[in-house]
Wavefront OBJ file of the C-alpha trace (Angstrom):
o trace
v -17.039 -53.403 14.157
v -19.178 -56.047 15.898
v -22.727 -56.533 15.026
v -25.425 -56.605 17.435
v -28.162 -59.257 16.916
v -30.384 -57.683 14.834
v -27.985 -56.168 12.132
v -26.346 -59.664 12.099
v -29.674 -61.049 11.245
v -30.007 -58.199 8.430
v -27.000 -58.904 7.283
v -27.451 -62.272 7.327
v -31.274 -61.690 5.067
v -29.386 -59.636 2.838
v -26.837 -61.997 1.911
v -29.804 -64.659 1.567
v -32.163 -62.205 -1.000
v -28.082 -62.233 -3.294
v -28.425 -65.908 -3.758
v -31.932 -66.450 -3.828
v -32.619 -65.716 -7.566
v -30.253 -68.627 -8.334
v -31.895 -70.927 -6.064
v -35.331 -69.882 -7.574
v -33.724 -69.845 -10.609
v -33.599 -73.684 -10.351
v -37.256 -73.895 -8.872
v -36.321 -73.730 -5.274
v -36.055 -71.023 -1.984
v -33.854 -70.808 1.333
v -35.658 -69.603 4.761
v -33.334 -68.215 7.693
v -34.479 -70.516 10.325
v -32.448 -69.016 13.426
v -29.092 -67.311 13.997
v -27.055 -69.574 16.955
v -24.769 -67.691 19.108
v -24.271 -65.170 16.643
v -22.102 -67.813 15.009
v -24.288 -70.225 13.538
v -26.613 -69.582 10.818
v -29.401 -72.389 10.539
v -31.681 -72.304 7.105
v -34.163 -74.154 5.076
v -33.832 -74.927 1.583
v -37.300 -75.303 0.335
v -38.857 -76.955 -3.070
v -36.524 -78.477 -5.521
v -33.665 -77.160 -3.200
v -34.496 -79.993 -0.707
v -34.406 -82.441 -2.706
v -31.482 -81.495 -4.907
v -28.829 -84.135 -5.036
v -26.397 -80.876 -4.813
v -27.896 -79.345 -2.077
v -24.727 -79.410 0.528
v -22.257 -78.246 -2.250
v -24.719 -75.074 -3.095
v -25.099 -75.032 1.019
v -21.061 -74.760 1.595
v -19.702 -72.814 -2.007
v -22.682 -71.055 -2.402
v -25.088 -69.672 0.725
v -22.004 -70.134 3.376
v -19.553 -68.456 1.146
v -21.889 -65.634 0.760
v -23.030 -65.523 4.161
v -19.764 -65.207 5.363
v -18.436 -61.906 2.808
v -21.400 -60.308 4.191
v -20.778 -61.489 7.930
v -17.544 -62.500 8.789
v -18.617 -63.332 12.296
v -20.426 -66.262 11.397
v -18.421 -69.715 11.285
v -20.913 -71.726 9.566
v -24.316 -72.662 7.767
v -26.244 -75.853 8.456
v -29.228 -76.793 6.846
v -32.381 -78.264 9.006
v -35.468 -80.171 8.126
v -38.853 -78.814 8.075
v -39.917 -78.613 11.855
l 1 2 3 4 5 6 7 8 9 10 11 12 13 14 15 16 17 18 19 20 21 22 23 24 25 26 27 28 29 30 31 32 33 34 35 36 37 38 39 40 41 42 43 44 45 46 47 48 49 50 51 52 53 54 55 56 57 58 59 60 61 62 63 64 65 66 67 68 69 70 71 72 73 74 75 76 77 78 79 80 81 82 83
């Protein structure tokens, strides 16, 4: 079944709120900044996530990983500055 915009975006939130107690957890957050195509999923990692040496590991194994059991569509995450 193929998602439309907005239940990829749910989707995409819902996967987000399962790994967000781990990232607070460690004193930090992740926004969804924008959905790209339907493919690309663009987020902020916020407080000590930013700054985390570790930050592209949790990015790939962790949020990606995630992302993508709960929305296959998507082909990858990429983190972006504040704006």
């Amino acid at each position: 079944m193929i998602m439309n915009s907005n239940e990829l975006r749910e989707n995409v939130e819902k996967a987000l709120d399962e790994i967000r107690p781990f990232l607070e957890n460690d004193g930090g957050n992740i926004n969804l900044v924008e959905i790209e195509n339907d493919k690309v999923v663009k987020v902020q990692l916020i407080g000590a996530c930013s700054s985390c040496s570790v930050n592209q590991m949790t990015l790939k194994s962790g949020v990606e990983m995630i992302i993508k059991k709960h929305v296959p569509e998507i082909q990858k995450v990429v983190s972006v500055e504040e704006f």
